[in-house]
C-alpha positions in Angstrom: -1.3 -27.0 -12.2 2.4 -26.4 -12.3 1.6 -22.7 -14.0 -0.5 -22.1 -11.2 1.9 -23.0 -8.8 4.4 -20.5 -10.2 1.9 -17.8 -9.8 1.3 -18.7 -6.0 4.8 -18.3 -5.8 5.4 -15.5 -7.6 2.5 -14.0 -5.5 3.2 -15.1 -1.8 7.1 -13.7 -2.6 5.9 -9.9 -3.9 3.7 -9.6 -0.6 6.5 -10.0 1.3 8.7 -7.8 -0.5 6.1 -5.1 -0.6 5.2 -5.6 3.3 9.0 -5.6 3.9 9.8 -2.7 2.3 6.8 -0.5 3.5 8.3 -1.2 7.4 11.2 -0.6 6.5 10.5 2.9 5.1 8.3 3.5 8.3 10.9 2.5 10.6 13.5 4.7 8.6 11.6 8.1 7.8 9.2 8.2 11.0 12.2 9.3 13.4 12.9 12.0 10.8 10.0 12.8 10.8 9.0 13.1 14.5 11.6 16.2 14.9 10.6 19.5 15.9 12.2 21.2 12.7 11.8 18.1 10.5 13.2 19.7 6.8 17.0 20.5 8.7 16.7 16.7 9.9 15.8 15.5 6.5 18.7 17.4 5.4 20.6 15.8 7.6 19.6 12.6 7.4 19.8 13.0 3.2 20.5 9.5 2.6 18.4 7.9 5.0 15.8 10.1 3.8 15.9 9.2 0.3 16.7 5.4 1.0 13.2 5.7 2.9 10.8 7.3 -0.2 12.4 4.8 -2.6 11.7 1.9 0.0 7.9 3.0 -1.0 8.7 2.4 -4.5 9.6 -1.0 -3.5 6.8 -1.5 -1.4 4.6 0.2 -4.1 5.8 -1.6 -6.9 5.5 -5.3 -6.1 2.1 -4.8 -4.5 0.9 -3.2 -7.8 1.8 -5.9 -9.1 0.0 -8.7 -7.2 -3.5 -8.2 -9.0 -1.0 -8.7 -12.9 0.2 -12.1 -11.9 -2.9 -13.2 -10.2 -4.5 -12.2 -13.6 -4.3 -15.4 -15.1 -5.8 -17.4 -12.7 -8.5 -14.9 -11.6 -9.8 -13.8 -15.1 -11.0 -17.7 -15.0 -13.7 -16.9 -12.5 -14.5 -13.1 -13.6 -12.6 -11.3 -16.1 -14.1 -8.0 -15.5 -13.4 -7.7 -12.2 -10.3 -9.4 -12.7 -9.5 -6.4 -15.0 -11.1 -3.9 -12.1 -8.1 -5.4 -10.0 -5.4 -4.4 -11.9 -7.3 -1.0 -12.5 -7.7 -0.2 -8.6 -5.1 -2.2 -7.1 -2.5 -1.9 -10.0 -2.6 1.1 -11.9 -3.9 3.5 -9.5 -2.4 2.5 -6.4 0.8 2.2 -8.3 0.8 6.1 -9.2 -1.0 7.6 -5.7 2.7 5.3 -4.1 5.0 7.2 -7.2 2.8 10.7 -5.8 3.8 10.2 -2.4 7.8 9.4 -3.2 7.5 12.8 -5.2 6.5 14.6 -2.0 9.3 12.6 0.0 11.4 14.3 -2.4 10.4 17.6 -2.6 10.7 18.4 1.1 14.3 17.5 0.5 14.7 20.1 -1.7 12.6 22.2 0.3 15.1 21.1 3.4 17.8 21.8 1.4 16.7 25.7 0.0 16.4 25.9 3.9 19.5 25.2 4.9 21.1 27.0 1.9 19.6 30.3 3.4 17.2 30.9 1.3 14.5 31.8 3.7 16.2 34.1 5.7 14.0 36.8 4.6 10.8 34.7 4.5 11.3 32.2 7.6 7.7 30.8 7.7 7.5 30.2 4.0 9.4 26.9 3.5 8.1 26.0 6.8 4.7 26.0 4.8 5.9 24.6 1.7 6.9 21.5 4.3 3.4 21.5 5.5 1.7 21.6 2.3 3.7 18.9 0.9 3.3 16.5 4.2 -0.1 17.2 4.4 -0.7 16.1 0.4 0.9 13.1 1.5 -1.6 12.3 4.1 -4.1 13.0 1.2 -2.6 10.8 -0.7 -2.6 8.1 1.8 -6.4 8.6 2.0 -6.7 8.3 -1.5 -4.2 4.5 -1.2 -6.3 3.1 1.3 -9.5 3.4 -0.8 -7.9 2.1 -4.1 -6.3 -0.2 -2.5 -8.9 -1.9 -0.5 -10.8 -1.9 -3.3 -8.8 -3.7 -5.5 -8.3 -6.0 -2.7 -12.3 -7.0 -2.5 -12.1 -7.8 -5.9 -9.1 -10.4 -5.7 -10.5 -11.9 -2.4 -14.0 -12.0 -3.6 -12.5 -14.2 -7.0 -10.6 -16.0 -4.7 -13.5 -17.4 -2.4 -15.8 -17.7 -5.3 -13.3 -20.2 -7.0 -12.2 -22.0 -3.7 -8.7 -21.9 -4.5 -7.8 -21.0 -1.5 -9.5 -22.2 1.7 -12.3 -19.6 2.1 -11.7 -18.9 5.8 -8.4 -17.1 4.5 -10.1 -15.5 1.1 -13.3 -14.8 3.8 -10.7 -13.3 6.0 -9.2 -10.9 3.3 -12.4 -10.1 2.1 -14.2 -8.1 5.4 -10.6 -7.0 6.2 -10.6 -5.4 2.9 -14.2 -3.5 3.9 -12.6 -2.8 6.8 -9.9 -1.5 5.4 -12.5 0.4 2.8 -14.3 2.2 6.0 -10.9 3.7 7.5 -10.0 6.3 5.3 -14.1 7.9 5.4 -13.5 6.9 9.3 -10.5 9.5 9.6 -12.1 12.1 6.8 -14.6 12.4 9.3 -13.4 12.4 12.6 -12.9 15.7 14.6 -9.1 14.6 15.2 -8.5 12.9 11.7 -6.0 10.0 13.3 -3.2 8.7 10.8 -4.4 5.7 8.7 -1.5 3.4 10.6 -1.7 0.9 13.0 -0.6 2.3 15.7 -3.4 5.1 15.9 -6.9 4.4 16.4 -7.5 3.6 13.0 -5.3 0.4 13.3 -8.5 -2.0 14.1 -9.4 -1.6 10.7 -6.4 -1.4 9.2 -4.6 -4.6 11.4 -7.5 -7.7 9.8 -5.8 -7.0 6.1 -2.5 -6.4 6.9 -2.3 -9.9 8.8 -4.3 -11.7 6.5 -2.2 -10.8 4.2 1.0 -12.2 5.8 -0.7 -15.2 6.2 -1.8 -15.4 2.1 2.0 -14.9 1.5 3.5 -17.6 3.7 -0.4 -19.9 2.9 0.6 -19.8 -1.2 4.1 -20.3 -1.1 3.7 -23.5 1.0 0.9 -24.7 -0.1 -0.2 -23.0 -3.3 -3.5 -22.9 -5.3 -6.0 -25.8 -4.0 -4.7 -28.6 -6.8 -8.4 -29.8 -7.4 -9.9 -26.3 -8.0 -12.8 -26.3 -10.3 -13.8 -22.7 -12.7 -16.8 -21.7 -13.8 -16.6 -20.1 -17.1 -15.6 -16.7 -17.8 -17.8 -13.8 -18.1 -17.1 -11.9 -20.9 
């Protein structure tokens, strides 16, 4: 068990890092955000502004890489959808979070051509450039949230199969990850299109994952893998 217990370790301490990280790139670009003429307040809140899009690397990265350590452990129960975890909740969510620090960055540098003068002849243009790029962002959050919760019904469904957790937590993470799957098609297709955060309309879906979660983390660095867990065999 003792490799085991290094994974559950290993696990509980990258949620945190990841969950850490992603409110602490809220809490630091949202204000710059909220302004009226939000590319001069980028500009000149430069370092804030870039400490905030490579907090989302650090949020990104570590999450990505939940489903690579669990790997071991889950490719036990079901190595293909082991494998599909890494996919959705590795790999692709790992480049849509890379995507969304490029935008970050580019309306600096849109920002900055701003407040170099370069739209004096062509005021509205930037401005649309910053539009473009902050609504590809909000694409590109879409796009997270369905990767994302994908992967994660794939890692709680292993998880309640094999009972190495108790299944009131994996049961938990597993309709809060359906949840989770409905929000994105929820704010596609609303008249108003609310923000996939939790403090819009949308958060009722998002809020079951997000705590569970939280819970996981602190749950498998206390307590770990259920010592007397039993496998069936692998499928593949």
């Amino acid at each position: 068990m003792k490799p085991y217990r290094k994974i559950s370790i290993l696990v509980g301490v990258l949620f945190l890092i990841g969950t850490s990280a992603g409110i602490l790139s809220g809490s630091v670009t949202g204000p710059i955000l909220e302004a009226p003429d939000y590319l001069q307040n980028i500009v000149a809140h430069e370092t804030q502004w870039t400490l905030g899009a490579l907090l989302i690397l650090v949020m990104g990265l570590p999450l990505a890489m939940v489903p690579v350590a669990l790997f071991p452990l889950l490719r036990k129960q079901n190595e293909v959808l082991a494998i599909g975890a890494i996919l959705f909740r590795g790999v692709l969510e790992a480049v849509v979070y890379i995507l969304m620090v490029v935008c970050f960055l580019l309306l600096l540098t849109v920002g900055r051509q701003t407040s170099a003068g370069l739209a004096v002849y062509q005021p509205d243009s930037f401005q649309h450039i910053g539009s473009l790029l902050r609504s590809a962002t909000g694409w590109f959050e879409l796009l997270l949230a369905i990767v994302f919760s994908l992967g994660s019904i794939m890692i709680n469904l292993l998880l309640f199969q094999m009972k190495v957790i108790p299944r009131w937590l994996s049961g938990w993470g597993l309709s809060g990850s359906i949840l989770y799957f409905v929000a994105p098609f929820a704010s596609l297709f609303s008249p108003l299109h609310p923000a996939l955060s939790l403090d819009t309309s949308m958060g009722f879906l998002l809020g079951p994952l997000a705590l569970q979660e939280m819970v996981l983390a602190v749950w498998l660095l206390v307590k770990g893998f259920n010592p007397s867990m039993k496998f069936v065999q692998p499928v593949g």
